[in-house]
N, C-alpha and C positions, 0 to 999 in steps of 0.2 A: 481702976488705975491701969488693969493688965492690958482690957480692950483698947483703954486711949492711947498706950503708945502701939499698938499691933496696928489701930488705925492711921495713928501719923507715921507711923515705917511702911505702911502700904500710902501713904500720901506721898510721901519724898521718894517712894521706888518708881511711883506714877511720875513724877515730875521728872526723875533722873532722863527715863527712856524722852527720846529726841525722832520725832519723825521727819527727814528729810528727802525732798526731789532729791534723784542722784542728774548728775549731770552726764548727758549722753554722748560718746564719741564712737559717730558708724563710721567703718573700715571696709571700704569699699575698691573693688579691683575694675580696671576700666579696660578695656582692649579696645583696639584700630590705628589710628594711622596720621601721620602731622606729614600731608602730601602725600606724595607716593609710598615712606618709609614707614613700615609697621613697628608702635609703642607698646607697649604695658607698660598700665601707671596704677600706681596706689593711691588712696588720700583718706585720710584720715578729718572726719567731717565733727567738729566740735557743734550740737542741735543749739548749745545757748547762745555762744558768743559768733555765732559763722565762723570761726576762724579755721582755715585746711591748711592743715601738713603733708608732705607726701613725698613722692619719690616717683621717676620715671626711666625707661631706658627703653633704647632701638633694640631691635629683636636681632639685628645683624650684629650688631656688637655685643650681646648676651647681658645681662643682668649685675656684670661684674662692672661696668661704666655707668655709673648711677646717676640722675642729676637731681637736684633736691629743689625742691618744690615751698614756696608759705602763700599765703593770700587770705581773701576773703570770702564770702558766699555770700548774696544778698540780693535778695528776693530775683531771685533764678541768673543773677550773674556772675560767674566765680572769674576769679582776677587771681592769675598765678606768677609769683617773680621764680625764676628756674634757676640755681646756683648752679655750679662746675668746681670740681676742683681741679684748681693750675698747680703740675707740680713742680713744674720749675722754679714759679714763685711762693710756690707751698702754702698757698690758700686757695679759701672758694672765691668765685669770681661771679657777679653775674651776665649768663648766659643767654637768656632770654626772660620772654613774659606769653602769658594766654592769656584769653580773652575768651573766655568757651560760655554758651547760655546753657544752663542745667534745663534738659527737658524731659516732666515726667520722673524726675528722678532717677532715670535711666539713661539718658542720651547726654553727651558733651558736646556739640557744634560749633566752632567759631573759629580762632585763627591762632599761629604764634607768630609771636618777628622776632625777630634780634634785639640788642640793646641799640638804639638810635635813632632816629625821627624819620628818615630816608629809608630805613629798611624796608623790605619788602613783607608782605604778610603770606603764608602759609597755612591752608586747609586744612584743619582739625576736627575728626571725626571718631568720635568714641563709645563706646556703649559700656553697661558694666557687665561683669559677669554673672553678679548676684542675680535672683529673677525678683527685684523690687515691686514689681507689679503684682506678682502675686502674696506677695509676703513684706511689710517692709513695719517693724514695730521702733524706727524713729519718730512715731510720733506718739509712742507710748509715755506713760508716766511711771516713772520708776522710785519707789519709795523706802527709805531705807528706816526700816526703826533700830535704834541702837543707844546705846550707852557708854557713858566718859569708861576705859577702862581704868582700871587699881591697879598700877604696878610698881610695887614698892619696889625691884631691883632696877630700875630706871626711872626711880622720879626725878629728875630733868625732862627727859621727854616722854613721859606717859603722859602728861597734858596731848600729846596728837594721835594717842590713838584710841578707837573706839570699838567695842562688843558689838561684832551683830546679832540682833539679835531676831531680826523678821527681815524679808524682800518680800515686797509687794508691787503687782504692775495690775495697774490701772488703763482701762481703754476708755474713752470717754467719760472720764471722772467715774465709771463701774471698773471695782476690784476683779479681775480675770484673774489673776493665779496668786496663793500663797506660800512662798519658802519660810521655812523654822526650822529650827532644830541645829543649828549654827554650835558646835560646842569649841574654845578656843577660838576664834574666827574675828581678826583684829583687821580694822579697817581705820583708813584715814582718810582723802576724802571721799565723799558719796561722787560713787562715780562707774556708771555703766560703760561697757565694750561691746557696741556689736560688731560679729565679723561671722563671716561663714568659717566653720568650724570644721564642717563633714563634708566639704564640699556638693552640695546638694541643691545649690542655691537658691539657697534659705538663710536669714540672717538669724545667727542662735549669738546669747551672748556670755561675756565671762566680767566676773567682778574681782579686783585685785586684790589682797590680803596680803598685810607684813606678819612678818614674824617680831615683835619687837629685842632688842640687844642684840642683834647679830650683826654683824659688821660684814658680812659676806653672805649671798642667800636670803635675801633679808625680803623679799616679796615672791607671791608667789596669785597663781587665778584659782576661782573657781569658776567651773564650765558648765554651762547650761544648752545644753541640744535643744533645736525645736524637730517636733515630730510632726509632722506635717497630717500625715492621717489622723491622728490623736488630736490636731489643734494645741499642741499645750510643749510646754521645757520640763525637758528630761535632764536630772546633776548628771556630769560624765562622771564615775567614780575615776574610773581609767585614765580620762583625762589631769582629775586631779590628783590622782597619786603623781603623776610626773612631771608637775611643778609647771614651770614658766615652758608653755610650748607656742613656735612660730608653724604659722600653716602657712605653704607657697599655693595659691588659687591655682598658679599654672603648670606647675607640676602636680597640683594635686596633694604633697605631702604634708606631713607636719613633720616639726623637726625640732629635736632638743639638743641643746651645749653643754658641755661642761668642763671647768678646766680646775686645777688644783693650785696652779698661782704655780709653779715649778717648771714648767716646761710641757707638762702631758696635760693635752686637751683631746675633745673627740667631738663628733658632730654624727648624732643618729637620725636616720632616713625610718618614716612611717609613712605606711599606706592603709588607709583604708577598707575593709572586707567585712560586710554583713555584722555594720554596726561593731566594729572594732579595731584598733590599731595595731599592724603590726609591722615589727623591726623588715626593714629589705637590704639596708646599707648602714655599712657606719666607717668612719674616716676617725682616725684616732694620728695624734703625734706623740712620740715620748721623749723625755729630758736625755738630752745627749745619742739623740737618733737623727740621724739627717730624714731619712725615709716617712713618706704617708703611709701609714698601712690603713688597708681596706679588707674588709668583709662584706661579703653579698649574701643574701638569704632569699626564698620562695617561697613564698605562702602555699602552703599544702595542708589539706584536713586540720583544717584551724590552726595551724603554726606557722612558725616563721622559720624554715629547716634552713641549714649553711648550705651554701653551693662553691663557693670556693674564696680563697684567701689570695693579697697580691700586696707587695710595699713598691712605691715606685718614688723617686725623687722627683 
């Protein structure tokens, strides 16, 4: 009697695990030029449904005038509607449209106009920064095994979230690499991020992870490096101790936020050095301070030393 239920609780633990394709969105940085005026664009490339999201801006007007991007991808034609925000009428508007043929996975070519039938069209030329030629695992298969979690202090919504419990990427239906060892590690949907990480231009990727019942904080990645001499992804521990981080392709940095809901936020600057992140800048405001303060630091013998302190309005 002992074996027969040891075998049916090894039946229904088989059954429980769920292996699923994760769904891939590559994070791709593009640079060049709409006519004479040099852009930097982002897009974010959904591999299942074509759909891109993204973001662009003129390089004379800095990074702070953004214009928002949606469209489609399909089979080498992406079609972009370009938003603005008017703040006089205190919304977005649309501002134009692309027309760019994806070549190679590397190249953007085609045109933008304005909103209207009579507009004129304008040369668009872009390339990305990533080196996709020699590296590009969007057309990997990414697998996720995992399990319903148990969470009795949230049963209302522990139905959405799930144990990981393996990642596995597949190249030509052959398994290329194994992750386990997942302990805590709650996911919701399967769902892979490439983006260059290390700036190296190399696509390494990161998979999202909630924390469930937190009302603030409540998701957070884990980071996967690709090594290029080694062929294979390396976890960043580093990376993952410090939660939700944004990489700027064109500065180079990564960068983390954080605010208290009261008034004090701050915004830390990392750079990159021999495979490790360190602090260079951080921009802090506090409740009832009109003033930014900033700190500056210099990577010296593996640290990140202060160099001088400054609060300006």
């Amino acid at each position: 009697m002992k074996k027969i239920f040891i075998s049916l609780l090894m039946i229904i633990c088989v059954f429980e695990l769920k292996a699923q394709e994760a769904k891939i969105i590559s994070i791709i940085n593009f640079t060049g030029s709409i006519d004479k005026y040099p852009i930097e664009m982002k897009l974010e490339i959904n591999q299942k449904s074509d759909s891109v999201a993204g973001e662009y801006f003129y390089k004379k007007n800095g990074n702070v005038n953004k214009m928002i991007l949606e469209g489609k991808l399909k089979d080498g034609l992406l079609n972009l509607q370009e938003r603005a925000y008017n703040a006089a009428k205190r919304k977005y508007e649309t501002t134009g449209s692309f027309k760019l043929n994806y070549i190679d996975q590397i190249y953007l070519n085609g045109s933008w106009q304005k909103p209207g039938k009579n507009a004129s069209y304008l040369t668009v030329k872009l390339s990305a920064r990533e080196n996709l030629k020699a590296f590009n695992p969007s057309n990997y298969v990414f697998q996720y095994v995992r399990n319903r979690a148990k969470l009795d202090y949230i049963p209302a919504d522990a139905q959405y979230y799930f144990d990981l419990i393996s990642l596995k990427v597949f190249i030509n239906k052959s398994m290329r690499w194994a992750f386990t060892g997942f302990n805590d590690v709650f996911t919701k949907e399967a769902e892979i991020q490439l983006e260059d990480l290390n700036f190296d231009g190399y696509l390494d990727f990161k998979v999202p992870i909630y924390y469930p019942g937190l009302a603030k904080g409540d998701y957070s990645y884990l980071y996967f490096i690709y090594d290029p001499k080694n062929r294979g992804f390396i976890q960043s521990k580093q990376l993952n101790e410090m939660g939700v981080v944004f990489f700027d392709a064109i500065k180079k940095e990564a960068q983390t936020v954080d605010a208290d809901g009261s008034g004090n936020e701050g915004t830390r600057y990392f750079r990159w050095q021999n495979g490790k992140l360190f602090l260079v800048k951080e921009e802090r405001i506090y409740e009832n301070d009109s003033y930014m303060h900033y700190t500056y630091y210099k990577i010296e013998n593996g640290k990140s030393i202060l160099v001088k302190t400054e609060k300006r309005k």
